[in-house]
C-alpha positions in Angstrom: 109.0 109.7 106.2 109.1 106.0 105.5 108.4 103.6 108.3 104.9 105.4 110.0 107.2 108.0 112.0 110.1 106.5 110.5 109.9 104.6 107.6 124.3 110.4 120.2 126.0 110.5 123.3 129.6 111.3 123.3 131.6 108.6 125.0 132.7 109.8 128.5 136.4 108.9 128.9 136.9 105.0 129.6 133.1 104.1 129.4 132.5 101.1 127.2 130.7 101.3 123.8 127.5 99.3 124.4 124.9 99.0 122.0 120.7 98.8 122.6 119.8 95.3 123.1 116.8 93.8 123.7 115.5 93.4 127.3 112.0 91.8 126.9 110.3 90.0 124.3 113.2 88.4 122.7 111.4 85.6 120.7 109.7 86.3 117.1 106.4 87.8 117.1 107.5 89.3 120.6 107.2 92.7 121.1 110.9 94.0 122.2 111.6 95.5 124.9 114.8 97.5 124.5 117.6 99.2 126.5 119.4 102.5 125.3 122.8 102.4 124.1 126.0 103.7 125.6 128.9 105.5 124.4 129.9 106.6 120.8 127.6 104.5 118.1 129.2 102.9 114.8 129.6 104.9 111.7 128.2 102.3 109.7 124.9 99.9 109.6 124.8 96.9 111.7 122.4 94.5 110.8 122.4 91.2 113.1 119.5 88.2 112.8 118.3 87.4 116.2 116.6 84.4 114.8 116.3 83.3 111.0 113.4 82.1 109.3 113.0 79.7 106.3 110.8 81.6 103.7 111.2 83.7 100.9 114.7 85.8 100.2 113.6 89.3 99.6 115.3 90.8 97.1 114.7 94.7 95.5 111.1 95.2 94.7 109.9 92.0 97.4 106.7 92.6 98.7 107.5 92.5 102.6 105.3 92.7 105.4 107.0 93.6 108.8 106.6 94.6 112.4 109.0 97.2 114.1 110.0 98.8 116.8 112.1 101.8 116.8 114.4 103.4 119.0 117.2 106.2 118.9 120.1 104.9 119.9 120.9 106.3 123.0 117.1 106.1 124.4 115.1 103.7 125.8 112.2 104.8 124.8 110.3 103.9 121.2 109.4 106.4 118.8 107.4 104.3 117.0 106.4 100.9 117.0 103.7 98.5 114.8 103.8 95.7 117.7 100.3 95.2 118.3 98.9 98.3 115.4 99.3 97.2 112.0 101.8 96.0 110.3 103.5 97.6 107.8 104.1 96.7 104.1 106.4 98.1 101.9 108.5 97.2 98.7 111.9 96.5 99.4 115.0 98.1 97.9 112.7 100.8 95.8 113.3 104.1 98.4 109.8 103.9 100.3 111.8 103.9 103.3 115.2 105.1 104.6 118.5 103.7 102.9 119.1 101.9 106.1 116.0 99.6 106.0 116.2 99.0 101.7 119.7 97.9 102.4 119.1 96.2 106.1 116.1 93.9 104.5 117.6 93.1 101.1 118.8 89.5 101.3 116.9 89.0 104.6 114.4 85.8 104.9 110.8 85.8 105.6 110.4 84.9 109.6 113.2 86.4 110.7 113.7 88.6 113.5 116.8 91.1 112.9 118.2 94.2 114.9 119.5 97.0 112.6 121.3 99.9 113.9 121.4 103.0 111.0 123.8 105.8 111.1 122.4 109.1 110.5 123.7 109.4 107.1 121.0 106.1 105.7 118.4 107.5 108.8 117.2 110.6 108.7 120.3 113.1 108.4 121.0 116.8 109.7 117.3 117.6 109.7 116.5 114.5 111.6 112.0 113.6 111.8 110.9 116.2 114.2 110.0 116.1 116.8 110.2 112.2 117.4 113.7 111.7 115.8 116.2 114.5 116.7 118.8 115.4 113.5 122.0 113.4 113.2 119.9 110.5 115.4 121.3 107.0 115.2 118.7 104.3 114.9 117.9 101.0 116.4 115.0 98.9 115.1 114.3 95.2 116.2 112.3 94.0 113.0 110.0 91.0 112.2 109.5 90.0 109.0 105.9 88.3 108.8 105.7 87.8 105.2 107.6 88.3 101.8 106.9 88.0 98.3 108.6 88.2 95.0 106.3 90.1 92.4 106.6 89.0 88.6 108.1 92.1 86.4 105.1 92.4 84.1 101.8 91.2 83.6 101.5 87.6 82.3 98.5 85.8 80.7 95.8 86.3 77.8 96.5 89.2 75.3 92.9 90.4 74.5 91.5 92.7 71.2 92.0 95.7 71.5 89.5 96.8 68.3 87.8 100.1 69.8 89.8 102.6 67.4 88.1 105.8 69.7 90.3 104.5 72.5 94.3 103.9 72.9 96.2 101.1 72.2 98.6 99.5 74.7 101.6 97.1 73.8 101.6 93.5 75.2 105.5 93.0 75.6 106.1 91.3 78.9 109.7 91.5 79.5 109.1 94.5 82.3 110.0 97.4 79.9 107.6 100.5 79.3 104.5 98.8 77.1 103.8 101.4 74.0 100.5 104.2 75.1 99.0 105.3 72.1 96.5 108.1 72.6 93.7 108.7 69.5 93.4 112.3 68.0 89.7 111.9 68.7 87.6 113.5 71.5 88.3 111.8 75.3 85.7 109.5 76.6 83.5 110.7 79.0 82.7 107.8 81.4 85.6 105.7 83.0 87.3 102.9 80.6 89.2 100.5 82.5 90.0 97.3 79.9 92.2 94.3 80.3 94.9 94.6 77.5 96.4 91.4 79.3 94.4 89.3 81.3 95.5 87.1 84.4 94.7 84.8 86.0 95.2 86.2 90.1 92.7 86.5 92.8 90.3 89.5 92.2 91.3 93.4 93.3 89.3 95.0 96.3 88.8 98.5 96.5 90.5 98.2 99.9 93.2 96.1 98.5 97.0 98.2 98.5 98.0 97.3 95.2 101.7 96.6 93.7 101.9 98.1 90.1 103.8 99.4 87.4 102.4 101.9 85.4 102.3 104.7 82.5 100.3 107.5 81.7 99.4 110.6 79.5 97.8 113.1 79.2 95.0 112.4 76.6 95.3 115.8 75.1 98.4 115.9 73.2 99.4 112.4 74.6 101.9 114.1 77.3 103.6 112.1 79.3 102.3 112.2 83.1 104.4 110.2 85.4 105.7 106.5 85.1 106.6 104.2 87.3 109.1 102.8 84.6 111.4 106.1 84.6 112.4 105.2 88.5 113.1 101.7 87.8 110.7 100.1 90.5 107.3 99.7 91.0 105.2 101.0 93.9 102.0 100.7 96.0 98.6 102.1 95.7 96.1 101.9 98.6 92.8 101.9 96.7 90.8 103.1 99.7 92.4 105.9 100.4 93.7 107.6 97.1 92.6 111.1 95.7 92.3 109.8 92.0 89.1 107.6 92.4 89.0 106.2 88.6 92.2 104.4 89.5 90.2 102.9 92.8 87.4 102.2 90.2 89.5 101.3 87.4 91.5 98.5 89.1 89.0 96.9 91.7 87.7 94.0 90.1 90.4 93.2 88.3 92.6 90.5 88.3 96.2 90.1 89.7 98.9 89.4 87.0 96.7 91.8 84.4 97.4 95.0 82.7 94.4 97.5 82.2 94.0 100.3 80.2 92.3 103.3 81.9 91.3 106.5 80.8 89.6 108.7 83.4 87.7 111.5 82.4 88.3 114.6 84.6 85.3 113.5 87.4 87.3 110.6 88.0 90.4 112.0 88.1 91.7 115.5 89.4 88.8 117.7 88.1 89.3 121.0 88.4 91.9 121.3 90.8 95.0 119.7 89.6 98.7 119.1 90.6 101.2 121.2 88.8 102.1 120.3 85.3 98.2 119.1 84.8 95.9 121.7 82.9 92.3 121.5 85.4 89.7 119.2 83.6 91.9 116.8 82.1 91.6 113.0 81.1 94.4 110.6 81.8 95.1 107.7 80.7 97.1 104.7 82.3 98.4 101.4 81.5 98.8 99.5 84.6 100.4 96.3 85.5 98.7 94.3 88.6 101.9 93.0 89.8 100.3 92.1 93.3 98.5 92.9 96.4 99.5 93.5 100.2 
């Protein structure tokens, strides 16, 4: 899934190859009204700008904000839209959504309306989203890009002491690589520890914010490696109202854009008893998190 519910008619002999087009609602901001599409689609993705806008390029790993509406391409009827729901964010280029979007938005400019048709092969493939977006479905989506941002790579701004010896120690280097994580052999805390290593100087985090972030974390037993953003090469989101892990929801609300925090969540704050696989049940994590942004 990667649009909400996203993220072929055989030619007959002489009939012209028309794609969807828009009907209704042409204009930015609009929503689209659209017709189906005749005849045999194309093999490859289309992108066309109905109208440009003058803001930001987005690039990979752009903050974007867009409205959609969705369509297979020989229906007339949306599968999904966000016209007049919520708009989605997403970060561009980093495979939160079909290949088809990363590479239809890349290069794009914020205000701009585009129309993207995606062959099944950067949609959804042979399996195809049941039971909205049949397998081998070609895709037409009229897209309106509200807002854009370009996130920083690492957190910039004051290194603070770091003198508690009872906690870990987190590098400073800002050039976007992996900062160092180095776990204690002492006992784990046992109330939540969220610290700026580096502080900036960005608006304050809600606990409803979604947040942009690259992070790192261990296990604080043995200092085993957990997950990291870093190994995937992009950053991602995190929706602080809604995630399981509440010490990151704690941890990072009230913090600043631009920092990065050093957390360590004692089992109550973070999967308890009842882990993922690969986590033994009561364990304490710890993170180093980069703020990159908000959506």
């Amino acid at each position: 899934m990667v649009v909400p519910l996203l993220v072929l008619t055989a030619a007959a002999c002489g009939s012209e190859n028309t794609p969807p087009k828009i009907t209704a609602g042409t204009n930015f901001g609009q929503k689209p009204t659209v017709s189906k599409g005749k005849g045999t689609p194309p093999k490859n993705l289309q992108v066309k700008v109905i109208s440009q806008g003058n803001g930001a390029t987005l690039g990979k790993g752009s903050i974007a904000q867009v409205n959609y509406l969705g369509q297979t391409y020989d229906s007339d009827t949306p599968f999904d839209t966000s016209f007049g729901k919520q708009p989605f964010n997403l970060l561009v280029g980093t495979g939160q959504v079909i290949k088809g979007w990363d590479q239809a938005l890349e290069g794009q400019k914020v205000g701009s309306r585009i129309q993207v048709i995606i062959p099944p092969d950067l949609g959804y493939g042979a399996q195809g989203s049941p039971p909205q977006i049949p397998p081998n479905a070609t895709l037409f989506f009229v897209v309106d890009i509200l807002k854009g941002t370009n996130p920083p790579k690492s957190a910039q701004g004051a290194v603070q002491p770091q003198n508690d010896s009872s906690l870990p120690k987190v590098g400073t280097n800002t050039d976007g690589k992996a900062p160092s994580l180095d776990v204690p052999k002492t006992a784990a805390p046992k109330k939540l520890v969220a610290n700026y290593v580096i502080e900036g100087n960005g608006p304050v985090v809600k606990n409803t914010d979604t947040v942009v972030v690259q992070y790192k974390s261990l296990l604080w037993d043995g200092a085993k490696p957990f997950d990291s953003t870093y190994d995937r090469n992009a950053p991602t989101t995190l929706p602080l109202g809604q995630l399981p892990v509440k010490g990151l929801t704690n941890g990072l609300a009230g913090k600043k854009v631009g920092s990065r925090v050093l957390l360590v969540l004692p089992p109550d704050q973070a999967f308890g008893s009842q882990p993922p696989n690969g986590v033994p049940p009561n364990s304490t994590l710890v993170f180093s998190v980069d703020i990159l942004g908000t959506m």
